[in-house]
N, CA, C and O atoms as a Tinker XYZ file with bonds, in Angstrom:
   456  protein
     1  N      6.497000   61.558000    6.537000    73     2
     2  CA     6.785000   60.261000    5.955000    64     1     3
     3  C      6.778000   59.163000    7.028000    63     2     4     5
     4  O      6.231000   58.072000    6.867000    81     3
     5  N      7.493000   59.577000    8.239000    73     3     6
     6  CA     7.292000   58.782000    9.153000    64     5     7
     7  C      5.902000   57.978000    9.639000    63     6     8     9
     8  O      5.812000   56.776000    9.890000    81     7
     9  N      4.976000   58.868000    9.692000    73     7    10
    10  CA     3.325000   58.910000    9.509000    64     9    11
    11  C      2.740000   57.882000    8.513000    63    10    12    13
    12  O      1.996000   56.944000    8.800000    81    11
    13  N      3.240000   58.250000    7.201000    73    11    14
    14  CA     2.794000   57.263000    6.396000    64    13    15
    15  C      2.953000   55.918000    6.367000    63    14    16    17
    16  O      2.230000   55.074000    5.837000    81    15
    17  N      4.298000   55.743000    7.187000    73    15    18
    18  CA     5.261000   54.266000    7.225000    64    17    19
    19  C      4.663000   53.187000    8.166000    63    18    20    21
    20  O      4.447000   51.976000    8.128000    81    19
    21  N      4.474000   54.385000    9.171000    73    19    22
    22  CA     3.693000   53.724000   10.408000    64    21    23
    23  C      2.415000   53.423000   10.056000    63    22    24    25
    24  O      2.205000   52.219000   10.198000    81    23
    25  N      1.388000   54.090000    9.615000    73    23    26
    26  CA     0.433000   53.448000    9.292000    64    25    27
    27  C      0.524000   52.116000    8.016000    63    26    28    29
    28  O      0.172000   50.941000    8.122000    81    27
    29  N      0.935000   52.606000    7.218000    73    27    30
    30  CA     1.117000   51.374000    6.407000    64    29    31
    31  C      1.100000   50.764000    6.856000    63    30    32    33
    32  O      0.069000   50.094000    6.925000    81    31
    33  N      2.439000   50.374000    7.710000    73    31    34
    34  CA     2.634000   48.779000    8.413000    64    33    35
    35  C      1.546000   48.916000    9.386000    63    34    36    37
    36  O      0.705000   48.069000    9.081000    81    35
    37  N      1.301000   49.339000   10.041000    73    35    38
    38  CA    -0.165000   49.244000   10.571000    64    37    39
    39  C     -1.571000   48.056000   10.372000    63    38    40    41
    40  O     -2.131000   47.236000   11.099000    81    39
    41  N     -1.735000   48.601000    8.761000    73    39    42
    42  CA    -2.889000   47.886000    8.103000    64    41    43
    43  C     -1.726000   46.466000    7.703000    63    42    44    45
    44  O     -2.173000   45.321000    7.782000    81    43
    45  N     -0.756000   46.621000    7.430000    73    43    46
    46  CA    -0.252000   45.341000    7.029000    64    45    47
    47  C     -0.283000   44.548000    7.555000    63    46    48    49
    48  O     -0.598000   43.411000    7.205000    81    47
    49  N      0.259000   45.194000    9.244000    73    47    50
    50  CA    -0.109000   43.926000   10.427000    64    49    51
    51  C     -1.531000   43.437000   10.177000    63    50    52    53
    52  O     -1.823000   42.264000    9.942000    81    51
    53  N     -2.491000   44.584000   10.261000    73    51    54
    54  CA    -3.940000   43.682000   10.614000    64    53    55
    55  C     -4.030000   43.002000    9.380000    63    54    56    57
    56  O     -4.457000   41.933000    9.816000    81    55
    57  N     -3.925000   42.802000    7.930000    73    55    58
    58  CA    -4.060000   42.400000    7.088000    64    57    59
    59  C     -3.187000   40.521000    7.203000    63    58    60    61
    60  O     -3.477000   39.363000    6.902000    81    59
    61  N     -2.200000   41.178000    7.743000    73    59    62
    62  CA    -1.551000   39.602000    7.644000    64    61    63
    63  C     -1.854000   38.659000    8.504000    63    62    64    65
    64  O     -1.728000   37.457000    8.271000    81    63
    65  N     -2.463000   39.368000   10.027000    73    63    66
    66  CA    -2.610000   38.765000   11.010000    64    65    67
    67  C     -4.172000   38.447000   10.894000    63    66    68    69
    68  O     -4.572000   37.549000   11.635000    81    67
    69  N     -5.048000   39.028000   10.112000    73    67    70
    70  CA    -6.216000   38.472000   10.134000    64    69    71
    71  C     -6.787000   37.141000    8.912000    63    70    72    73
    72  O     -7.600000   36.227000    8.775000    81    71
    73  N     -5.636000   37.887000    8.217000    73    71    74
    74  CA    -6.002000   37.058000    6.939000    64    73    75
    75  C     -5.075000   35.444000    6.359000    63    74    76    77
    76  O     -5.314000   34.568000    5.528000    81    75
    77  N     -3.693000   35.793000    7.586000    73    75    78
    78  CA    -2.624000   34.730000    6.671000    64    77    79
    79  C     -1.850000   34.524000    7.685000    63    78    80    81
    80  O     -0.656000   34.226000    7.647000    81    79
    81  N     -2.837000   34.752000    9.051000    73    79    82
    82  CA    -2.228000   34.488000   10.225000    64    81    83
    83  C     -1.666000   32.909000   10.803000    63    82    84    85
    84  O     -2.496000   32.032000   11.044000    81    83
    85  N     -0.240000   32.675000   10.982000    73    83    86
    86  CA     0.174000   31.491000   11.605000    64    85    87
    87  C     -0.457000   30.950000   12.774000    63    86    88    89
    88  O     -0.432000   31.308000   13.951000    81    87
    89  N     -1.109000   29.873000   12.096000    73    87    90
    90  CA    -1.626000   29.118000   13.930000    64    89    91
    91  C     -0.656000   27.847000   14.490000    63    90    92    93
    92  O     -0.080000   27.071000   13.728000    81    91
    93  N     -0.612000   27.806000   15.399000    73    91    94
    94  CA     0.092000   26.627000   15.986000    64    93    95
    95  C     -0.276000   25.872000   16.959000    63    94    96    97
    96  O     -0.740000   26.443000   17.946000    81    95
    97  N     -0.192000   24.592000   16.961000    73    95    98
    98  CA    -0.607000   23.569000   17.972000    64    97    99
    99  C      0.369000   22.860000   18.756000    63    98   100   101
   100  O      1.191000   22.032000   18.364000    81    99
   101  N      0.161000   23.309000   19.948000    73    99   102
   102  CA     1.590000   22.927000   20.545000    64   101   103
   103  C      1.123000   22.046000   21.781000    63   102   104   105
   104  O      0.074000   22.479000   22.257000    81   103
   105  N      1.750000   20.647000   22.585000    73   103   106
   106  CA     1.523000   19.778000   23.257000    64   105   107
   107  C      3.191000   19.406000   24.240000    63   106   108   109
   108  O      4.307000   19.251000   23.745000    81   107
   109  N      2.918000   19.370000   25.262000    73   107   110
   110  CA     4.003000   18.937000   26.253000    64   109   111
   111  C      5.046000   19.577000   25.673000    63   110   112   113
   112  O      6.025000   18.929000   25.303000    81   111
   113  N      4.961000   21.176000   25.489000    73   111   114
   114  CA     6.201000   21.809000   25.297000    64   113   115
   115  C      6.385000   21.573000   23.627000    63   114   116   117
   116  O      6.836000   22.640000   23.212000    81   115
   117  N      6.272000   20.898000   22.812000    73   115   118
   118  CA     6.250000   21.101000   21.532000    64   117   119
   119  C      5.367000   21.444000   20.231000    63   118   120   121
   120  O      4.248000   20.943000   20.115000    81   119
   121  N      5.823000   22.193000   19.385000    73   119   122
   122  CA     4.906000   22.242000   18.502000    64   121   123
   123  C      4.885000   21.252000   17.476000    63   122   124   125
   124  O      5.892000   20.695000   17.039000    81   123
   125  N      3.469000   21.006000   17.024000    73   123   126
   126  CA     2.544000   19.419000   16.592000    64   125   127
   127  C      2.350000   20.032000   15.158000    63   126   128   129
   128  O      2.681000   19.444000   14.128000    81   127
   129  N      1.769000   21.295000   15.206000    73   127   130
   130  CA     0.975000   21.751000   14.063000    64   129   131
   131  C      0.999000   22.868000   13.714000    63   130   132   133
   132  O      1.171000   23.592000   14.695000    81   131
   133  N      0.887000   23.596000   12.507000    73   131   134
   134  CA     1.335000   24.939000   12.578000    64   133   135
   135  C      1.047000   24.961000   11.009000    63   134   136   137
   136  O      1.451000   24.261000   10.080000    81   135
   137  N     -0.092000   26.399000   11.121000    73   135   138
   138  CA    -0.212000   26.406000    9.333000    64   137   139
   139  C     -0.959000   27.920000    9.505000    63   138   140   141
   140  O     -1.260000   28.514000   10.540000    81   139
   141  N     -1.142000   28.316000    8.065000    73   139   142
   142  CA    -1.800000   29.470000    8.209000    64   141   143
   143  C     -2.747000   29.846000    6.935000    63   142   144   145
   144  O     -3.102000   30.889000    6.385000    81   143
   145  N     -3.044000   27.982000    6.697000    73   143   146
   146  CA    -4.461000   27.563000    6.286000    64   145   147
   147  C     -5.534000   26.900000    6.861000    63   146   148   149
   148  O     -6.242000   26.019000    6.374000    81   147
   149  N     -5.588000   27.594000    8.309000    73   147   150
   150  CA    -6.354000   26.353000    8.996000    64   149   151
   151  C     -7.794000   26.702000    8.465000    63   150   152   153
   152  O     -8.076000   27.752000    7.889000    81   151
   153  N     -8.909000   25.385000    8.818000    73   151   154
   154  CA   -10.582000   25.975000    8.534000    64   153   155
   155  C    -10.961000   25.970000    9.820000    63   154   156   157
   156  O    -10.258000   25.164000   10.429000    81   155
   157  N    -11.959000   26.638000   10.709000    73   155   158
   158  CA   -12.312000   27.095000   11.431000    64   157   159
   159  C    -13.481000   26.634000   11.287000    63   158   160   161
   160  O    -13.950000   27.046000   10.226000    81   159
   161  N    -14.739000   25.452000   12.284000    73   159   162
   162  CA   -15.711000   25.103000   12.158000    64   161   163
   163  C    -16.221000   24.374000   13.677000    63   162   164   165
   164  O    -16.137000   23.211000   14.070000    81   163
   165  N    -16.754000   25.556000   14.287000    73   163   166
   166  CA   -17.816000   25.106000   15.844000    64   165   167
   167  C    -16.240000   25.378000   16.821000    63   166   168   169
   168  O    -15.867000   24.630000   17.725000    81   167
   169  N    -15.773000   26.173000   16.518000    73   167   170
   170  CA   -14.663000   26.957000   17.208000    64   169   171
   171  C    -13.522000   25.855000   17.332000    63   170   172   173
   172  O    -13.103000   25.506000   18.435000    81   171
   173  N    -13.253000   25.557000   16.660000    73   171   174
   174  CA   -12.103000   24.460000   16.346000    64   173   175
   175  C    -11.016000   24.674000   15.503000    63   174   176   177
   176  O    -11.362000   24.350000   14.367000    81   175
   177  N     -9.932000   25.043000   15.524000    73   175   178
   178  CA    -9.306000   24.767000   14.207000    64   177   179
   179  C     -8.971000   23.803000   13.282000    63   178   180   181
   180  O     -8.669000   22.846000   13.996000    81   179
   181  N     -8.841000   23.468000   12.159000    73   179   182
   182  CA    -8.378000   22.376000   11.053000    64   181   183
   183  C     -7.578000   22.487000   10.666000    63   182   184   185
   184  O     -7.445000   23.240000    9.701000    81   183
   185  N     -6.409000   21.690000   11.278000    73   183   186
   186  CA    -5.050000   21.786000   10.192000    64   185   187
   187  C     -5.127000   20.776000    9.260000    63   186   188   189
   188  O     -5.511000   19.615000    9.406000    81   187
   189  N     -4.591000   21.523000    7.988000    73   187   190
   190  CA    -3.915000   20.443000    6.611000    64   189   191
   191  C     -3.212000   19.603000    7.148000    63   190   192   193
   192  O     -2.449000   19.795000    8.094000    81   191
   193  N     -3.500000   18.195000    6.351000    73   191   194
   194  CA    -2.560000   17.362000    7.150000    64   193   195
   195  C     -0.701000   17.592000    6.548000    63   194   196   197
   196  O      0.305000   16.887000    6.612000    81   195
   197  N     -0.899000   18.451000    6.197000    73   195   198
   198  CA     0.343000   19.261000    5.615000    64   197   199
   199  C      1.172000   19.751000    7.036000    63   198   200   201
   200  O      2.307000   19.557000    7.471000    81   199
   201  N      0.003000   20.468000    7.495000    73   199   202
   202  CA     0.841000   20.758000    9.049000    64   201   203
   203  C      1.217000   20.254000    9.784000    63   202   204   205
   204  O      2.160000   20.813000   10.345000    81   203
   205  N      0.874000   19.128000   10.226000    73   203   206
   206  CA     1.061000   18.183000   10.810000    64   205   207
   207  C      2.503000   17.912000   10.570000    63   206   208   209
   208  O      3.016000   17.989000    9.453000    81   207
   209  N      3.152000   17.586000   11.679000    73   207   210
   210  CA     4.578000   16.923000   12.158000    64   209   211
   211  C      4.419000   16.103000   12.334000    63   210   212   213
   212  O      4.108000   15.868000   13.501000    81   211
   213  N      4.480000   14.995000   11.409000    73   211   214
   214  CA     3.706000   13.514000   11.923000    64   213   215
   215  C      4.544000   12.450000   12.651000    63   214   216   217
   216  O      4.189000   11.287000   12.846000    81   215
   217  N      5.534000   12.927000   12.971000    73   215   218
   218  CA     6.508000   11.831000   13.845000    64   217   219
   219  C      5.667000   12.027000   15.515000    63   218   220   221
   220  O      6.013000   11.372000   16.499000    81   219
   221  N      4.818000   12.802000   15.523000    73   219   222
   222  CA     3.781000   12.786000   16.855000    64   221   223
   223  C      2.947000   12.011000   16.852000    63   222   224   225
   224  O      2.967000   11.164000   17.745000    81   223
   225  N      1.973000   11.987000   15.939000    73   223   226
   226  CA     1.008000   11.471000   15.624000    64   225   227
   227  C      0.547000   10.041000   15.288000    63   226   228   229
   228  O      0.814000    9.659000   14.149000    81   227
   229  N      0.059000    9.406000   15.898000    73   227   230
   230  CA    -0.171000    7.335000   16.028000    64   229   231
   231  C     -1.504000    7.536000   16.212000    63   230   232   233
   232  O     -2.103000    8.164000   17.085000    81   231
   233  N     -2.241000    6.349000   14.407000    73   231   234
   234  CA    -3.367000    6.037000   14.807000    64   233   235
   235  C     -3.677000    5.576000   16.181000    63   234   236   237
   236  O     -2.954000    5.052000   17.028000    81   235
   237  N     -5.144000    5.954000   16.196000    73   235   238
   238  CA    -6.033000    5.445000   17.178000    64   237   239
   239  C     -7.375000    4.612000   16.549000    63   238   240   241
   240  O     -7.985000    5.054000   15.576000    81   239
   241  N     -7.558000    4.009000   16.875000    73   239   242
   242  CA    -8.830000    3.113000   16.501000    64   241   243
   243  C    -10.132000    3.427000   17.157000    63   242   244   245
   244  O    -11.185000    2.832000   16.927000    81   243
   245  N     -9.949000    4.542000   18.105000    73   243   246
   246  CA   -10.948000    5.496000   18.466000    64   245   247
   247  C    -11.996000    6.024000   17.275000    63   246   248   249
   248  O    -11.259000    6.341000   16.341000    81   247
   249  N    -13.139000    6.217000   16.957000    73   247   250
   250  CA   -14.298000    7.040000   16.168000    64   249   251
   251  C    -15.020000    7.292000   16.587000    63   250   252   253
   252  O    -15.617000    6.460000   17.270000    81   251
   253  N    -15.474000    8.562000   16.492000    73   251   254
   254  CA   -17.010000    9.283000   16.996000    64   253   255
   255  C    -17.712000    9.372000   15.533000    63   254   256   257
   256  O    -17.204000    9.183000   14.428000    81   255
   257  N    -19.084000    9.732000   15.895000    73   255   258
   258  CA   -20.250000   10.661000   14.518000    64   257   259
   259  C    -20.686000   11.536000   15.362000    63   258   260   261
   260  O    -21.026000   11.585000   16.544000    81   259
   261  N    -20.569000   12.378000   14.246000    73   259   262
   262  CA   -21.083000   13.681000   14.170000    64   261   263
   263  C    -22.382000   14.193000   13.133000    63   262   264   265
   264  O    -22.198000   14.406000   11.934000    81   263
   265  N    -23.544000   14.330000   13.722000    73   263   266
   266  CA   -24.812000   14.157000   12.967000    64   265   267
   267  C    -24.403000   15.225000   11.562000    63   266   268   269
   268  O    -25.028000   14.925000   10.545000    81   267
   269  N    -23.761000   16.011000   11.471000    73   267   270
   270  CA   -23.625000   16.682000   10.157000    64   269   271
   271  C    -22.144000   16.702000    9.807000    63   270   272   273
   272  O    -21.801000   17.319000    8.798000    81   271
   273  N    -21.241000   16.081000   10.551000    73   271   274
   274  CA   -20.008000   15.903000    9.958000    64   273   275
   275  C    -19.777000   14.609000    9.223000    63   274   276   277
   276  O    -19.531000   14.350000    8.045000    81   275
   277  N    -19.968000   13.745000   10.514000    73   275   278
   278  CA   -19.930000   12.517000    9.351000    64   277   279
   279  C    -18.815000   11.753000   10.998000    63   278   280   281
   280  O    -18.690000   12.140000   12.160000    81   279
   281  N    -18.359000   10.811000   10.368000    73   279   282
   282  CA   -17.597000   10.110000   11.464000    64   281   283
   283  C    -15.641000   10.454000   11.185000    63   282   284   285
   284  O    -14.985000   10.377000   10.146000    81   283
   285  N    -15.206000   10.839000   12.633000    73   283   286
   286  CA   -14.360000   11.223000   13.062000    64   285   287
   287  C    -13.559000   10.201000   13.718000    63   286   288   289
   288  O    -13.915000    9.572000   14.714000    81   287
   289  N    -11.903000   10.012000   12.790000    73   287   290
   290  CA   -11.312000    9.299000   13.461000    64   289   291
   291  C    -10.575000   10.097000   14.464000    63   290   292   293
   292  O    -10.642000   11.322000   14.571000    81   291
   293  N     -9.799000    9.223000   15.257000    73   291   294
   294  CA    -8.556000    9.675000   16.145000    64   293   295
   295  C     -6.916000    9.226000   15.915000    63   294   296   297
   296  O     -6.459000    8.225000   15.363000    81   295
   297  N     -6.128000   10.540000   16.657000    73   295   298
   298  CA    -4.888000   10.333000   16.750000    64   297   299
   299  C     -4.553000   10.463000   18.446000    63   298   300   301
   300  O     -5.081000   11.214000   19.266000    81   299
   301  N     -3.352000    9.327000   18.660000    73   299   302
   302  CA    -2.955000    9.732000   20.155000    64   301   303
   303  C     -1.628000   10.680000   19.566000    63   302   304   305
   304  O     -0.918000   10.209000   18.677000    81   303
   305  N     -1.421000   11.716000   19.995000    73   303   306
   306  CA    -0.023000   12.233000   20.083000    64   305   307
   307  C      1.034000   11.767000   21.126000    63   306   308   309
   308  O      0.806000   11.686000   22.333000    81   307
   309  N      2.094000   11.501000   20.586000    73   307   310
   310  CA     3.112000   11.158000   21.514000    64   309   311
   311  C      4.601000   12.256000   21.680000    63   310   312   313
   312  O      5.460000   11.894000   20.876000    81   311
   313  N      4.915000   13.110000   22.278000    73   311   314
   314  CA     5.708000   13.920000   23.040000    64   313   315
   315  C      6.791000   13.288000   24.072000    63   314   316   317
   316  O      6.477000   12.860000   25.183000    81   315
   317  N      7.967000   13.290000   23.604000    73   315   318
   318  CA     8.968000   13.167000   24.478000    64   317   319
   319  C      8.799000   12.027000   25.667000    63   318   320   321
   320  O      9.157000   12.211000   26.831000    81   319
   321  N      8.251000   10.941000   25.217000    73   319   322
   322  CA     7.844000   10.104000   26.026000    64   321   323
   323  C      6.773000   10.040000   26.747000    63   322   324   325
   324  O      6.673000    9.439000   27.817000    81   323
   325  N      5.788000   10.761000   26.100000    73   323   326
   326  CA     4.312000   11.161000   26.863000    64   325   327
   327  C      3.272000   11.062000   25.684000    63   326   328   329
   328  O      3.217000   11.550000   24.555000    81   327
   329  N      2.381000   10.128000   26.510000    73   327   330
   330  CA     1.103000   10.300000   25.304000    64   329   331
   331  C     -0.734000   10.585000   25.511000    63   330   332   333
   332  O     -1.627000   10.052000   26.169000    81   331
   333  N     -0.673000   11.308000   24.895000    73   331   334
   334  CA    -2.220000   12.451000   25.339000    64   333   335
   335  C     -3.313000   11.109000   23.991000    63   334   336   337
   336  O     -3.365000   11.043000   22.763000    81   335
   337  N     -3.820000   10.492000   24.857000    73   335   338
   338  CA    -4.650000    9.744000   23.596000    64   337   339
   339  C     -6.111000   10.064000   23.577000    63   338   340   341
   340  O     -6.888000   10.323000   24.496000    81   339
   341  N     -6.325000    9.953000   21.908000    73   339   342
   342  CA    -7.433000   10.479000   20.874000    64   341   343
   343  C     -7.444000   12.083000   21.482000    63   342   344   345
   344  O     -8.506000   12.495000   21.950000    81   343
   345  N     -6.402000   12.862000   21.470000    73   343   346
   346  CA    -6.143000   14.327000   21.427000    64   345   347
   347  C     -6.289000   15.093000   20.106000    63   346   348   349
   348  O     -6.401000   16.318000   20.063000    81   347
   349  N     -6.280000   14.332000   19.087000    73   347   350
   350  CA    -6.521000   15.150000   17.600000    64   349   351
   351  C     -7.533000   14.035000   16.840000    63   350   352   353
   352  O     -7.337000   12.820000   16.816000    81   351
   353  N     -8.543000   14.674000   16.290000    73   351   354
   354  CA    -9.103000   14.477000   15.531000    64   353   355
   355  C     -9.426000   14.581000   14.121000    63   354   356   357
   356  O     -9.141000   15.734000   13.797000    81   355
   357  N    -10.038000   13.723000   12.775000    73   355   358
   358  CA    -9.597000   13.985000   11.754000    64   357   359
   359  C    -11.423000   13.512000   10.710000    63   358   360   361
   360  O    -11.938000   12.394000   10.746000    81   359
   361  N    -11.973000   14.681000    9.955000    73   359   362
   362  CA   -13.211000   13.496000    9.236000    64   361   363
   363  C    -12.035000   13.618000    7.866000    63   362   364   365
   364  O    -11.573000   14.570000    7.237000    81   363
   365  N    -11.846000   12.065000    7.804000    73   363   366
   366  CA   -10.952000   12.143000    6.365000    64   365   367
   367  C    -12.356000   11.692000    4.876000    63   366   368   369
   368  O    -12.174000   11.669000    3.659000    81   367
   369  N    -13.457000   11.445000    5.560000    73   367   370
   370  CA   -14.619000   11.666000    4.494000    64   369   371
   371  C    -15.817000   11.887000    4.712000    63   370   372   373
   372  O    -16.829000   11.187000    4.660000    81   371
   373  N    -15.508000   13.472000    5.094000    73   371   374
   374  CA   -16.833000   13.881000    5.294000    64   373   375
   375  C    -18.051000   14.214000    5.080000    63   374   376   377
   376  O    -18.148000   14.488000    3.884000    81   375
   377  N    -19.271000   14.367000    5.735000    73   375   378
   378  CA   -20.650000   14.830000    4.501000    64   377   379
   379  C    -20.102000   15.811000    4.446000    63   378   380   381
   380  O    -19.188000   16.400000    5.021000    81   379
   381  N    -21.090000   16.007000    3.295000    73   379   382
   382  CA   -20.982000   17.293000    2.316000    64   381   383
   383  C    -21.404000   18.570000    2.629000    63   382   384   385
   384  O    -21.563000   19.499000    1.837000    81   383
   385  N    -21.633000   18.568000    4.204000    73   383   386
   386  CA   -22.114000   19.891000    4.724000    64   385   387
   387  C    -20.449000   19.993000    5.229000    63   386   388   389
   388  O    -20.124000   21.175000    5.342000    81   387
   389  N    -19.518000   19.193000    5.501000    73   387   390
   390  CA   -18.455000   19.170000    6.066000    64   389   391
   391  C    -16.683000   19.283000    4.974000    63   390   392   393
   392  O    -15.513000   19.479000    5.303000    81   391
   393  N    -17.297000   19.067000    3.810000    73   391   394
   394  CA   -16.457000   18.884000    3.178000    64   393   395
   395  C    -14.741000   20.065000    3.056000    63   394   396   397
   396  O    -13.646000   19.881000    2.525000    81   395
   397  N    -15.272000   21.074000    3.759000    73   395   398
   398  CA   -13.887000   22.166000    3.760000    64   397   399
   399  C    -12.976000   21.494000    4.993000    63   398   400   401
   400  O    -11.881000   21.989000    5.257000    81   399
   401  N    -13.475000   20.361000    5.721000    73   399   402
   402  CA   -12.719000   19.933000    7.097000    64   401   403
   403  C    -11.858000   18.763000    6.096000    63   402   404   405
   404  O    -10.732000   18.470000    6.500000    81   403
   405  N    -12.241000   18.238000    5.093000    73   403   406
   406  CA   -11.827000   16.155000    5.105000    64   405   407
   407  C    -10.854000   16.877000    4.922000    63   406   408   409
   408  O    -10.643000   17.985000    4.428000    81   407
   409  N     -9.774000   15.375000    5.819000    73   407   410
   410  CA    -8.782000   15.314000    5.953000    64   409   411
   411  C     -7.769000   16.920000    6.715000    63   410   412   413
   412  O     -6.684000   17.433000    6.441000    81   411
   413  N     -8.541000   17.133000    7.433000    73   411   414
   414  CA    -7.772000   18.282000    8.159000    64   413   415
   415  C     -8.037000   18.089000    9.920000    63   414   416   417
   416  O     -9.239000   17.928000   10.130000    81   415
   417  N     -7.557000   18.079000   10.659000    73   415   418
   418  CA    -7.022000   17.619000   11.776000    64   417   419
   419  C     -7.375000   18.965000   12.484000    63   418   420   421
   420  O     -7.325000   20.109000   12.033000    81   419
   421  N     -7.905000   18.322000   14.246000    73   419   422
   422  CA    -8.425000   19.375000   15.274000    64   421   423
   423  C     -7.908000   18.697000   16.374000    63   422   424   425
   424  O     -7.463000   17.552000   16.460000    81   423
   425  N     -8.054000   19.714000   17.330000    73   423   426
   426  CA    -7.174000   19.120000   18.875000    64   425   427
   427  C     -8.211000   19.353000   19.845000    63   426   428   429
   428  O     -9.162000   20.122000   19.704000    81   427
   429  N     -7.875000   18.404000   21.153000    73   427   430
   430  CA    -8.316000   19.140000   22.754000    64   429   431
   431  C     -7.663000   17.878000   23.193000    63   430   432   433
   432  O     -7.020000   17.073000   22.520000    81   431
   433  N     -7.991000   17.870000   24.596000    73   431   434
   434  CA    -7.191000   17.074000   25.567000    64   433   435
   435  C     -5.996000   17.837000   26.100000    63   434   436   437
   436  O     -4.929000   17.408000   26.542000    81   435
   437  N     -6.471000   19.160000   25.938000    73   435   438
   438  CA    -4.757000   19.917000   26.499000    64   437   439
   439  C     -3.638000   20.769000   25.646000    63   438   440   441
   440  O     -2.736000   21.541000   25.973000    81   439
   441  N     -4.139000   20.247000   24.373000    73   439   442
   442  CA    -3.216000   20.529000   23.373000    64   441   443
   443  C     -4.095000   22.215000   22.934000    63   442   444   445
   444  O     -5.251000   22.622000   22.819000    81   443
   445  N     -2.751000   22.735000   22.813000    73   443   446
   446  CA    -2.796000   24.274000   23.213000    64   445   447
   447  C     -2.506000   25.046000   21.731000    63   446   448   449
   448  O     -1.383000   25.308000   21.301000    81   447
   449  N     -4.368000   25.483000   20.750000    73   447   450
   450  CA    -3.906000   26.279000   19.459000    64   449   451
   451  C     -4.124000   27.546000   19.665000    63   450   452   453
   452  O     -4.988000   28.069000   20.370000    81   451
   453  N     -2.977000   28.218000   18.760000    73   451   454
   454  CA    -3.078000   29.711000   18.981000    64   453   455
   455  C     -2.438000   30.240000   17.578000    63   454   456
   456  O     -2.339000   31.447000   17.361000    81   455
């Protein structure tokens, strides 16, 4: 029985951890973001803006394009008196090759997802 228990939880781990696994985005020691619906697109993660802790987060008037995303605004994050600017990114209306991203939020500049 012992045998059986152990494996069970076994597959449960890989099941939960592959499938409904918590990601988190964490910056100057805190965590920003954290969901375990992110979308995954050109090795990036997308958080819901659900995840988002938004007492970090201050527009930026920063925008890029992206030839098949569409145009990308910015956020500066601000941390404990520290601010990492246009560190998260967001297409809140994207083309339609992009549409599983609108309105879901990606990081770099330091900011650390796992």
């Amino acid at each position: 029985k012992k045998y059986n228990k152990f494996i069970t939880t076994y597959f449960i781990n890989i099941l939960v951890n592959t499938y409904f696994k918590m990601v988190k985005a964490t910056w100057n020691g805190q965590v920003i973001a954290e969901s375990d619906k992110v979308e995954r697109v050109d090795g990036n993660a997308y958080f819901p803006q659900e995840a988002l802790k938004k007492e970090y987060f201050k527009d930026s008037a920063t925008t890029t394009v992206c030839g098949w995303k569409g145009t990308a605004n910015y956020y500066t994050i601000e941390v404990d008196g520290k601010s990492n600017p246009d560190a998260a990114w967001v297409y809140r209306t994207p083309k339609d090759a992009a549409k599983n991203i609108a309105n879901h939020v990606a990081f770099w500049k330091g900011v650390k997802v796992e």
